[in-house]
ZAMARGU-4260 file (C-alpha; in steps of 0.2 Angstrom, whole numbers, plus 5000, padded with zeros to 4 digits):
<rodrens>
0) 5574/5531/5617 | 5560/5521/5625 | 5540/5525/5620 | 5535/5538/5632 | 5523/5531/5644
5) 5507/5542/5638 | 5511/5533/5622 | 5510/5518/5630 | 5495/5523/5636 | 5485/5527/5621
10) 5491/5510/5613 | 5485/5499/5626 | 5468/5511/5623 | 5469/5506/5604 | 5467/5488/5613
15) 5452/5492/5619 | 5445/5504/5605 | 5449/5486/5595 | 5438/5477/5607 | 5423/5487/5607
20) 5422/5488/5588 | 5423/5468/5591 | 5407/5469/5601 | 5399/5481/5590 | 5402/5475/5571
25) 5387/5465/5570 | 5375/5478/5577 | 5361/5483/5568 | 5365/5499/5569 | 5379/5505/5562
30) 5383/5520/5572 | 5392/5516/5586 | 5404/5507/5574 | 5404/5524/5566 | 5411/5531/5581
35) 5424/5518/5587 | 5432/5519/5570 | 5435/5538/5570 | 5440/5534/5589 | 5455/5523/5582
40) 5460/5533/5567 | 5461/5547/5576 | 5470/5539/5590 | 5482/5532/5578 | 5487/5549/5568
45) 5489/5560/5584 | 5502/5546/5590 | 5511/5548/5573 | 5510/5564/5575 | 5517/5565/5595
50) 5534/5554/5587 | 5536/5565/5573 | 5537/5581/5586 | 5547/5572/5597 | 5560/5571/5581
55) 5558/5590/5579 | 5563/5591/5598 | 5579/5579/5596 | 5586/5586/5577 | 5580/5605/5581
60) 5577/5608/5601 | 5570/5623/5604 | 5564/5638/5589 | 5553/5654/5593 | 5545/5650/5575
65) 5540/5631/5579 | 5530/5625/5562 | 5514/5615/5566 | 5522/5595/5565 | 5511/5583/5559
70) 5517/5565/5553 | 5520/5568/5533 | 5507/5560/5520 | 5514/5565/5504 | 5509/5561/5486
75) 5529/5560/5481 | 5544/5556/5490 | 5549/5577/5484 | 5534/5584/5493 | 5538/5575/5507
80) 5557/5581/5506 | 5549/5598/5504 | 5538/5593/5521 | 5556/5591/5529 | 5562/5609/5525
85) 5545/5614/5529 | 5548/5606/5548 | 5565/5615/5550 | 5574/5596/5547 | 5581/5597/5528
90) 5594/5588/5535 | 5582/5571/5538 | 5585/5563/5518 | 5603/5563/5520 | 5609/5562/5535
95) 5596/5553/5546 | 5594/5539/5531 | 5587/5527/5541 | 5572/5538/5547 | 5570/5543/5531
100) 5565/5529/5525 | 5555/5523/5539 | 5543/5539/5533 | 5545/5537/5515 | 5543/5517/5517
105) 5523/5519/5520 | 5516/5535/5510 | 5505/5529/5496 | 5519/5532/5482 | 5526/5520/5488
110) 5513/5505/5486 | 5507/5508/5504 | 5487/5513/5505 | 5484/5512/5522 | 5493/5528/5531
115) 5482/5540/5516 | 5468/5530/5522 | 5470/5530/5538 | 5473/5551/5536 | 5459/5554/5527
120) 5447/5546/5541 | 5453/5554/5552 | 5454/5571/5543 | 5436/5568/5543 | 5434/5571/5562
125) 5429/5591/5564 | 5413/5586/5549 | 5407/5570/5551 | 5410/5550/5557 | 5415/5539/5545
130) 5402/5528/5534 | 5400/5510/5540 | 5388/5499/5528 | 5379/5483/5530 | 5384/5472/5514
135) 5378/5456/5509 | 5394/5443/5506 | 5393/5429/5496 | 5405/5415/5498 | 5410/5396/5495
140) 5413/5383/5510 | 5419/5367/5507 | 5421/5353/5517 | 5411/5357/5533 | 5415/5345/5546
145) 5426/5334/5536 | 5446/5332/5533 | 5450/5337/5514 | 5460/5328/5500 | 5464/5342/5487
150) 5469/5335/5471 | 5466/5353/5462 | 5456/5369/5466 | 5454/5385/5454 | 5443/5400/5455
155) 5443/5409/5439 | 5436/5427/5447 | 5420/5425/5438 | 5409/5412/5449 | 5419/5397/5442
160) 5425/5384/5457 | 5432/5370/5450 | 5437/5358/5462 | 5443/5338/5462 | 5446/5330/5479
165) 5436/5322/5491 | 5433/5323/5510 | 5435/5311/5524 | 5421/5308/5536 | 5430/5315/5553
170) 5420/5304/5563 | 5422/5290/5553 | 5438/5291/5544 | 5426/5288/5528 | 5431/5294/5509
175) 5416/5302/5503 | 5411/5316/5493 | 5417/5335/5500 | 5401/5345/5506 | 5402/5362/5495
180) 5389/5376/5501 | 5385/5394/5498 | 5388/5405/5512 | 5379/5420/5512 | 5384/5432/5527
185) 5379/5449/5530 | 5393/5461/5536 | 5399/5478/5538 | 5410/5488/5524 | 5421/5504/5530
190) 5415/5514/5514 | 5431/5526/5514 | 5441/5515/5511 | 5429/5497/5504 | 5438/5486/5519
195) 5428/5478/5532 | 5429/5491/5548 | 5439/5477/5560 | 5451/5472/5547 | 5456/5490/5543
200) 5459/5496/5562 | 5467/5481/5568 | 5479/5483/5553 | 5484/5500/5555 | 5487/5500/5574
205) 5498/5485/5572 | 5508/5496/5557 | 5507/5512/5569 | 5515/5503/5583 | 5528/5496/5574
210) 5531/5514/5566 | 5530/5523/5582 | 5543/5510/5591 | 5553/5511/5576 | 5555/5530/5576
215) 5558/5532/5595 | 5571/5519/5594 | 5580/5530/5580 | 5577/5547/5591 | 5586/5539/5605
220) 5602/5535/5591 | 5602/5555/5587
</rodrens>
């Protein structure tokens, strides 16, 4: 089964969304990225949702006591068995193995963080946006503007840099000593989930979209 073209749609506005928080991450104020974010992850959950009904449509058709069908985010691979039953598909675990484990692949439980994340931003949406901070980030550059020769490089977690090597003058071709600086950059921190805003909703649509065009390929096998 081929993504719907209203799903298409949506994802090629996910694009867009991306773009725009882009523009906006190094804006003074932080609200606009507020909003974009909430944008996204809402975006992204009613499209899991949309494929997750469409598999209600394929396994079940049509019932006069249709459940409310959301795309399952589940503390332990039982409850989200128990969320089958719940949609009318109990059959889903055993029968439809590979779907199965598409769904059970990315809940928490299973070492995956970002669908609970993205759920809980977006769960957010009826009280408030989420919380985008400015946050000083301290880093290490070395060898601006040179070629490196790395003989050994360690970074013990604590401050430590330990580093032997040189660099190579590129406009020279020169050995000389590799330039090592401090960087100090101010940035923006989702707070929800303590991930930088652009990082965290570029991720998950590239993970929806992969889900999403997963599941639909699967529907069309029923």
């Amino acid at each position: 089964m081929v993504v719907p073209v209203s799903v298409n749609l949506q994802l090629r506005r996910l694009n867009s969304h991306l773009s725009d928080l882009k523009r906006v991450e190094n804006a003074e104020n932080s609200e606009e990225q507020s909003i974009v974010v909430a944008e996204i992850c809402n975006t992204c959950m009613l499209l899991l949702d949309k494929s997750m009904n469409k598999l209600w449509e394929a396994k079940v058709g049509k019932s006069s006591g249709k459940p409310n069908i959301y795309f399952p985010v589940c503390s332990s691979r039982e409850k989200l068995i128990a969320r089958f039953k719940q949609y009318q598909m109990p059959q889903i675990p055993l029968s439809d193995t590979e779907i199965f484990h598409l769904i059970d692949s990315v809940q928490e439980y299973n070492g995956s963080s970002w669908l609970s994340s993205l759920h809980k931003i977006s769960s957010m949406r009826h009280e408030r946006y989420p919380d985008v901070g400015r946050v000083n980030r301290l880093g290490v550059g070395i060898g601006f503007d040179q070629d490196l020769y790395i003989e050994s490089l360690t970074y013990d977690g604590n401050g430590n840099l330990s580093f032997k090597g040189h660099g190579i003058n590129r406009s020279n071709g020169l050995i000389e000593p590799a330039k090592i600086e401090v960087i100090n950059e101010v940035g923006t921190i989702l707070k929800e989930v303590d991930q930088d805003p652009f990082q965290f909703c570029s991720e998950s649509i590239g993970k929806v979209k992969k889900i999403i065009s997963s599941l639909y390929m699967m529907i069309g096998k029923l």
